[in-house]
ZAMARGU-4260 file (C-alpha; in steps of 0.2 Angstrom, whole numbers, plus 5000, padded with zeros to 4 digits):
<rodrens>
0) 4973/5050/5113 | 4984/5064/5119 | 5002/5059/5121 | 5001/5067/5137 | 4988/5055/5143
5) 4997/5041/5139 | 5015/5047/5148 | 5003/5051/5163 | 4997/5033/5164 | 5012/5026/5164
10) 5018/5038/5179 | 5002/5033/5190 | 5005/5016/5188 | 5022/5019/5194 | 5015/5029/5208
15) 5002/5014/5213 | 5015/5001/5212 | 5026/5012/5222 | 5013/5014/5234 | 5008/4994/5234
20) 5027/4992/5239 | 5027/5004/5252 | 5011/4999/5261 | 5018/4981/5262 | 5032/4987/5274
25) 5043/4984/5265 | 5051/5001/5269 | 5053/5002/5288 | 5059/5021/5289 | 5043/5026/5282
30) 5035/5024/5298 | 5023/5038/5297 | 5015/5026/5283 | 5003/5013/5290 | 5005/4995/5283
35) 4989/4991/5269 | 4982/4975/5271 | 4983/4961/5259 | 4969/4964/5246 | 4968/4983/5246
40) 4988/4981/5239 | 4984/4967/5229 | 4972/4980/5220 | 4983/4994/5216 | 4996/4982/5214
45) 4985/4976/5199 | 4981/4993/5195 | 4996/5000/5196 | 5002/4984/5183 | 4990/4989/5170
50) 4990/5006/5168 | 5011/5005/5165 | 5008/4991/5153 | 4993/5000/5146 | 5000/5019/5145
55) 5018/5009/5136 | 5008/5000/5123 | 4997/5016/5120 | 5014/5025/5118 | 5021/5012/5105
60) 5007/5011/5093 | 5004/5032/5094 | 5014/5033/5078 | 5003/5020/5068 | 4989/5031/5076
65) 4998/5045/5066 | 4999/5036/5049 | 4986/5038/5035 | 4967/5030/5036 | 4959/5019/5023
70) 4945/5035/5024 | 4958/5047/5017 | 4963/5035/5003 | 4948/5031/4998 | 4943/5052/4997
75) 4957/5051/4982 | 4949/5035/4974 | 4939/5042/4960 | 4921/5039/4956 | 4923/5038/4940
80) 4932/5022/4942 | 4921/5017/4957 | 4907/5017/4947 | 4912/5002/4939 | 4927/4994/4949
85) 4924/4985/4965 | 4937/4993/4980 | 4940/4986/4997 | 4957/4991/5009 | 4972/4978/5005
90) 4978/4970/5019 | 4997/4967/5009 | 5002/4987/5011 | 5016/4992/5009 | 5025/4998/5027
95) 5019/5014/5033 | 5006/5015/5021 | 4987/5010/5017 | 4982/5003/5003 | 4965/5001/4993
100) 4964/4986/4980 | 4951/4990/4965 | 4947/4976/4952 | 4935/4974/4937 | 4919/4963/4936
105) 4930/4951/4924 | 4947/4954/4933 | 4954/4958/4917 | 4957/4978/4925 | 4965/4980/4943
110) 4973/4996/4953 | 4981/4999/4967 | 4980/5017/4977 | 4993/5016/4992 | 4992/5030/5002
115) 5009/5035/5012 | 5012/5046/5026 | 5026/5058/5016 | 5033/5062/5001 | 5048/5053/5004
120) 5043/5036/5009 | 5031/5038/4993 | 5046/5039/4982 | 5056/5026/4989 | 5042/5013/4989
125) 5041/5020/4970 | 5057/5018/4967 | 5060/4999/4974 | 5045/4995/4966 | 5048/4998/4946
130) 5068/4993/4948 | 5070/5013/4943 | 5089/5009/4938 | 5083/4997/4924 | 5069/5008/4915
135) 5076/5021/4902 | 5068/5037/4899 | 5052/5034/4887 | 5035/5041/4883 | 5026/5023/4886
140) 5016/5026/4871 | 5022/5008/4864 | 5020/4990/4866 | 5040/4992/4865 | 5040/5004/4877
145) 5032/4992/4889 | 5043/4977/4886 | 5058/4990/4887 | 5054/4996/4902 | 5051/5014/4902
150) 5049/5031/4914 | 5045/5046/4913 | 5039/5061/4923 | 5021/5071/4921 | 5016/5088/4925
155) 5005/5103/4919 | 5008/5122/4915 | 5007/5126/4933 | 5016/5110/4942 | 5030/5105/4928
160) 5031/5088/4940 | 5016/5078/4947 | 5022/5066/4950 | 5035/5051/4940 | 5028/5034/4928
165) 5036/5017/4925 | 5026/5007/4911 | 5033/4989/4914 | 5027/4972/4907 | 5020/4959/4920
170) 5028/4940/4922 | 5011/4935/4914 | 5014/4947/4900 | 5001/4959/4905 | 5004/4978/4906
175) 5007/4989/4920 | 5008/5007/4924 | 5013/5013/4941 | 5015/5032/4945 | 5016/5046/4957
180) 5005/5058/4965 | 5014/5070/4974 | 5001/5081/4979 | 4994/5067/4991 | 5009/5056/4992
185) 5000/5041/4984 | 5006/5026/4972 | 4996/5021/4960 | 4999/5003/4951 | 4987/5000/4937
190) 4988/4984/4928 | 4979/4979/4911 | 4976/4961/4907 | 4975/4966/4888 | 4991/4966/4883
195) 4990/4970/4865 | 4980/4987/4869 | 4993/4999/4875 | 4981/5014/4867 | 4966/5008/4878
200) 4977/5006/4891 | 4984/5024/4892 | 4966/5031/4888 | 4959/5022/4904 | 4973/5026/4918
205) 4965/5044/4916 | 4953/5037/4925 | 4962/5033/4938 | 4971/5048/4944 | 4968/5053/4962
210) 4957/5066/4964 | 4957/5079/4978 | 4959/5099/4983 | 4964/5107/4967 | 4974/5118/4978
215) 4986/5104/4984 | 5003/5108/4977 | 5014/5093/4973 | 5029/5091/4986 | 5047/5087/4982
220) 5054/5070/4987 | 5070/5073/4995 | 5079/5059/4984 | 5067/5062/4965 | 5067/5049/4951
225) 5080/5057/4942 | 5091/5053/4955 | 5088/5035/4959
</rodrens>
C-alpha cells in the first residue's frame, strides 16, 4: 500500500475523532455546529479509533513490506540442487533478511540461501557469522584448511570479486562453507556431514551457487572482508 494512503488514514481518523469531540458539545463556540446524538458519534468515534490505529500500524511494518520475499530467494535457489534437495523458507532468519533451508534425503548435506535487502547488511551478517578476525587467508582446498579456519575471496575475468568464502569446521566436526554473493546480496552456508571429503565437498558447492540475470554486476559492501 502506498505510503500516502496510509498517512491519509491516519489524518481521517484524526478528522472523525475530531469531529466526534465536536459534535458532543464539547466546544460551545462552535455554535454553528449542531450537537450529534449519541450513536451517530459513537460510530465515528469508533471509526475515527481504527483508521489512526490502522493507518499507524500500516506505517510501521511498510519497511518490512519493503524487505526481500521468500519468491525472490527462492528465484536464486538453483534447480540443480532442487532436483535432489528438499527446500522450505526458515523461520530462524537472520534480521532483515529471508532465508530458505535446503537438506538432503539422509541429512547428511544441508544449505542455507539468506536473502538480504543490501549489500552491506549481507556483509555484516557475513562477517559476524564466520568470526572473520580469526580465519587467515587460505584456498580451502584442505582438510587443514578447515580446521584452521580459512578465507578467501572469488571472482572471474570480468568481476575480480564475487563475493568472499570462510571454510570452517562445525562443533560436530562436520565441514562448512559460507560465502558471498554480491550480485544478489545473499549468504550462502553450506554444510557437509562427511568430514573426511573436503574434494567432494568443494566439487558439490558448485552446485549451490545462486543463480540469476547474468547481467547483475556484484556490488561493493561498504565495510569488505578485507577490512573486518
Amino acid at each position: 500500500m502506498p505510503l500516502a494512503i496510509e498517512i491519509l488514514l491516519v489524518i481521517v481518523g484524526i478528522l472523525l475523532l475530531t469531529l466526534a469531540l465536536i459534535g458532543s458539545g464539547i466546544s460551545r463556540r462552535l455554535m454553528t455546529i449542531p450537537r450529534m446524538h449519541k450513536w451517530p458519534r459513537m460510530v465515528i468515534a469508533v471509526l475515527g479509533v481504527v483508521m489512526i490505529v490502522g493507518g499507524g500500524w500500516l506505517l510501521m511494518t511498510s519497511n518490512e513490506k519493503d524487505g526481500p520475499s521468500y519468491a525472490d530467494l527462492k528465484d536464486h535457489i538453483p534447480s540443480t540442487l532442487t532436483s535432489w534437495m528438499t527446500c522450505e523458507k526458515h523461520s530462524e532468519a537472520p534480521e532483515g533478511a529471508v532465508e530458505a533451508k535446503c537438506t538432503s534425503s539422509d541429512g547428511a548435506q544441508t544449505v542455507y540461501y539468506s536473502l538480504f535487502p543490501d549489500v552491506n547488511s549481507m556483509q555484516a551478517f557475513y562477517a559476524k557469522s564466520v568470526t572473520l578476525e580469526e580465519l587467515t587467508e587460505s584456498e580451502c582446498s584442505s582438510m587443514e584448511d578447515f580446521q584452521t579456519g580459512g578465507k578467501y575471496s572469488y571472482g572471474n575475468d570480468e568481476y575480480p570479486v564475487l563475493g568472499d568464502a570462510a571454510c570452517q569446521v562445525g562443533t560436530d566436526e562436520s565441514l562448512w562453507m559460507t560465502y558471498t554473493d554480491r550480485r544478489f546480496d545473499i549468504v550462502v552456508e553450506a554444510n557437509h556431514a562427511k568430514r573426511e571429503d573436503v574434494s567432494g565437498f568443494n566439487d558439490w558447492l558448485s552446485d549451490t551457487r545462486p543463480v540469476g540475470s547474468a547481467n547483475s554486476t556484484p556490488a561493493t559492501p561498504t565495510q569488505t572482508a578485507a577490512q573486518q
